[in-house]
MARBA-3410 file (N, C-alpha, C, O; in Angstrom, 1 decimal):
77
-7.7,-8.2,7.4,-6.4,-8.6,6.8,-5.3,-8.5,7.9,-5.3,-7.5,8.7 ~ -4.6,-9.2,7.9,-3.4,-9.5,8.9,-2.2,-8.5,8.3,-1.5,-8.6,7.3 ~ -2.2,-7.6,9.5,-1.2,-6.4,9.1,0.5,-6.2,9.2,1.2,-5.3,9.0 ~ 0.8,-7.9,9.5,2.5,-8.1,10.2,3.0,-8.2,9.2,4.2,-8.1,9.2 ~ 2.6,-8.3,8.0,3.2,-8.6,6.5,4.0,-6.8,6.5,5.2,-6.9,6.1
3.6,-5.8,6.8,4.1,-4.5,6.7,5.9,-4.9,7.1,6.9,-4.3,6.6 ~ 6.0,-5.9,8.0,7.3,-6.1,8.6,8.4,-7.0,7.9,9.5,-7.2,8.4 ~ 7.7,-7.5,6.8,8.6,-8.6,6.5,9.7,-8.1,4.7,9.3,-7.5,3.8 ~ 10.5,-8.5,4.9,11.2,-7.6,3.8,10.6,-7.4,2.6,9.8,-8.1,2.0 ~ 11.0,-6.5,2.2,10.0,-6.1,1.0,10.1,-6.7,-0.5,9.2,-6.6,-1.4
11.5,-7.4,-0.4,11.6,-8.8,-1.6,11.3,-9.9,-2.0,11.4,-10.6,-2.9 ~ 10.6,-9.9,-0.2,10.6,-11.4,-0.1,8.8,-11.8,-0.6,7.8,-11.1,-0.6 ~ 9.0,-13.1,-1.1,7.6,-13.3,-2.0,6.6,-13.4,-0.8,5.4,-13.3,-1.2 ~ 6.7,-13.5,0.1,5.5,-13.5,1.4,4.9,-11.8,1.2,3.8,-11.3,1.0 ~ 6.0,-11.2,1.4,5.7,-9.7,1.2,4.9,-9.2,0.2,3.8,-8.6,0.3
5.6,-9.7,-1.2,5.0,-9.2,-2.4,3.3,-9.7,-2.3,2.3,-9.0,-2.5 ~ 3.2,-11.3,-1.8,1.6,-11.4,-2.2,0.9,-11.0,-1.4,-0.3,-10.8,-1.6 ~ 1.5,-10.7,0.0,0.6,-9.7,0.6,0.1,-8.1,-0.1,-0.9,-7.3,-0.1 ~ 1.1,-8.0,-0.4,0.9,-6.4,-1.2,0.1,-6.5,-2.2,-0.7,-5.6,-2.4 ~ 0.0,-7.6,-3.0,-0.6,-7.4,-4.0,-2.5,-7.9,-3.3,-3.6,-7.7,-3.9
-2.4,-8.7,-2.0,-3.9,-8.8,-2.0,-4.0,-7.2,-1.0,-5.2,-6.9,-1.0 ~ -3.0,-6.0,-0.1,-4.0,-5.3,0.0,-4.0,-4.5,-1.3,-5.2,-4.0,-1.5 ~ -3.1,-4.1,-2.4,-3.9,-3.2,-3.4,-4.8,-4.1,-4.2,-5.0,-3.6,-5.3 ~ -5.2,-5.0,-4.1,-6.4,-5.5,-5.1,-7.8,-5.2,-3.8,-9.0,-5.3,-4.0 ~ -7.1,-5.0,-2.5,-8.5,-4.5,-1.6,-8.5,-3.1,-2.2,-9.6,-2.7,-2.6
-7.1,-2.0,-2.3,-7.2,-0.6,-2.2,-8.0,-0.4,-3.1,-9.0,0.2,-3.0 ~ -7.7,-1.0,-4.4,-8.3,-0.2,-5.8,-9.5,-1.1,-6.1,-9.9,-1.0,-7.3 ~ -10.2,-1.9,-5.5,-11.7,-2.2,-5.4,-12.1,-1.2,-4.4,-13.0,-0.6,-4.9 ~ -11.8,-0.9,-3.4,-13.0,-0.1,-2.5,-12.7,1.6,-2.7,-13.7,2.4,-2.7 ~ -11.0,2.1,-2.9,-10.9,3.1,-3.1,-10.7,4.1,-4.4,-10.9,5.3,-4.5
-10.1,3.3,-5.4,-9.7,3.9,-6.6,-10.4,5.0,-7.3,-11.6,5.0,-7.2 ~ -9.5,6.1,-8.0,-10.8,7.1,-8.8,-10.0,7.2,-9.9,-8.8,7.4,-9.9 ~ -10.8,7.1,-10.8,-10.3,7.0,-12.2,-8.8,6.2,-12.2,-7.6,6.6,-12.5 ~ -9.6,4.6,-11.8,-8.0,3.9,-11.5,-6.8,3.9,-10.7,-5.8,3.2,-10.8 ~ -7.3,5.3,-9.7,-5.6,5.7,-9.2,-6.4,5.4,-8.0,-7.6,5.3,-8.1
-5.7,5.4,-6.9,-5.6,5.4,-5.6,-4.3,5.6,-4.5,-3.2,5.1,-4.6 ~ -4.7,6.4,-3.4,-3.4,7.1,-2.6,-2.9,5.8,-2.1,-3.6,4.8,-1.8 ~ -1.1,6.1,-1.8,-0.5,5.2,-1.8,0.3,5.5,-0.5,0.5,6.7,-0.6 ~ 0.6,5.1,0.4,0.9,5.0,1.8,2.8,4.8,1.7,3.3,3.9,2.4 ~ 3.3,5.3,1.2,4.9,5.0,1.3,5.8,5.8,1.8,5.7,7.1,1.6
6.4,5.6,2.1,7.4,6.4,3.1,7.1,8.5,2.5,6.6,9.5,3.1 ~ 7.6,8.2,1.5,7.7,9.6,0.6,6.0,10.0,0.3,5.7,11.1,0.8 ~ 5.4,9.7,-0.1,4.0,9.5,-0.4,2.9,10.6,0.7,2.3,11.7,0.7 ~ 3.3,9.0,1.8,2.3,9.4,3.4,0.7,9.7,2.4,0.1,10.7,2.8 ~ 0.1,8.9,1.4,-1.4,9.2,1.0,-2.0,10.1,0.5,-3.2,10.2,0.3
-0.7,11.2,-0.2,-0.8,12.5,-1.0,-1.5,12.2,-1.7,-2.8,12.3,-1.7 ~ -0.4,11.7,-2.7,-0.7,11.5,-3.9,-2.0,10.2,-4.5,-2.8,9.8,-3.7 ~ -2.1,9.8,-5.9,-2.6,9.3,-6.6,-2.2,8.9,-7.7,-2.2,9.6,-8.7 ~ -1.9,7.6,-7.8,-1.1,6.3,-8.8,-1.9,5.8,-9.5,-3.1,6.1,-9.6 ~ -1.4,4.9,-10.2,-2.1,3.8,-10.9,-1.1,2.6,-9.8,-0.2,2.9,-9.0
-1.6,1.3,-10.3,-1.5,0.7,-9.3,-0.1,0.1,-9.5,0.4,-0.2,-8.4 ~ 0.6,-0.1,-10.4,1.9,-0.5,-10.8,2.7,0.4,-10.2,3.4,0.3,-9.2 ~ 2.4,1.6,-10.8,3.6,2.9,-9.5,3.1,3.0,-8.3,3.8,3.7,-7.6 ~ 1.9,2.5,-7.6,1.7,2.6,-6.7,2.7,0.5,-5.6,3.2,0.2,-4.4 ~ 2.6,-0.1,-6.5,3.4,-1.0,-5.9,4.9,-1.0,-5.8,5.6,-1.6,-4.9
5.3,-0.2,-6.9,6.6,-0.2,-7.0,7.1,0.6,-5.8,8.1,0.4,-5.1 ~ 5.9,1.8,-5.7,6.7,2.5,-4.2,6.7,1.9,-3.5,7.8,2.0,-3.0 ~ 5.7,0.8,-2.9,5.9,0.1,-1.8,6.9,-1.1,-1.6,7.1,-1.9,-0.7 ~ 7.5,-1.0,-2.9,8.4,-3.0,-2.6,9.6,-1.6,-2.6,10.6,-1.9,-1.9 ~ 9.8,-0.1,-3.1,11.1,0.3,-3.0,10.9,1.1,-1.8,12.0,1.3,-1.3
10.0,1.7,-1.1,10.2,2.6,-0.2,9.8,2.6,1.1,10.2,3.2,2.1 ~ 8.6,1.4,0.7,7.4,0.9,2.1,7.1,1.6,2.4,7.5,2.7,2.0 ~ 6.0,1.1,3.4,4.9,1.8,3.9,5.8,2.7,5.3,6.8,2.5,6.1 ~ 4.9,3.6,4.9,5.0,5.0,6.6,4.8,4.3,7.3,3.9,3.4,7.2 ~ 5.5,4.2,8.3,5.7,3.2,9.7,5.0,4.4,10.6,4.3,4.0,11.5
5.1,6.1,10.5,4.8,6.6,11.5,3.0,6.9,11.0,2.1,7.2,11.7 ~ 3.1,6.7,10.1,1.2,6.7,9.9,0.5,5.8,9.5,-0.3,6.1,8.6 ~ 0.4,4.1,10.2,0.4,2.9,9.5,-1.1,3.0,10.4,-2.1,2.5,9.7 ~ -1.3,3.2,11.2,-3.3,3.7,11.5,-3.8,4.4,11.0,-5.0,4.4,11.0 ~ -3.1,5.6,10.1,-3.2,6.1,9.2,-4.1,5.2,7.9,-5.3,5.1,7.8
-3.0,4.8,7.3,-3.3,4.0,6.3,-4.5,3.0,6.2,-5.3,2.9,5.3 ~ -4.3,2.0,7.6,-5.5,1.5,7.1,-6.7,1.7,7.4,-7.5,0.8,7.1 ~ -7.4,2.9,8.2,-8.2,3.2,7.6,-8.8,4.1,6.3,-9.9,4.2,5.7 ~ -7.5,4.9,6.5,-7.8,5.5,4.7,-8.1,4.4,3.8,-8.8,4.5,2.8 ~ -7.5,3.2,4.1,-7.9,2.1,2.5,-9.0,1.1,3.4,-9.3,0.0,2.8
-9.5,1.4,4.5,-11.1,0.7,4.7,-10.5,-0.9,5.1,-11.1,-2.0,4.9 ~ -9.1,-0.8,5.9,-8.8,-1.4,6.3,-9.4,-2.0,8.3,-8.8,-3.0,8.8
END
């Protein structure tokens, strides 16, 4: 998956459908009991969402820019 989408504003609809094809990768390969860690600024992969609060962080907070090799391979990126 092509990772420059991380860069493009986070309202914009190029943004949103990238986000939604990588959580439709995250929560097929990683989910547990529907939730899966979510990579956003505040977050950094702690926690464990469902995937609606897990998008909303990302269109309001985005992704950790300082742990973005981080992320994708935690989601098998």
């Amino acid at each position: 998956m092509d990772k420059s989408w991380v860069k493009l504003r986070r309202m914009s609809s190029e943004y949103k459908e990238c986000l939604d094809a990588f959580l439709d990768h995250a929560f097929t390969t990683l989910s547990i009991d529907n939730k899966t860690s979510y990579p956003c600024a505040l977050s950094g992969n702690r926690f464990y969402q469902e995937r609606e609060t897990v998008r909303v962080h990302l269109l309001m907070k985005a992704m950790d820019g300082d742990n973005q090799k981080v992320i994708w391979v935690l989601h098998r990126e």
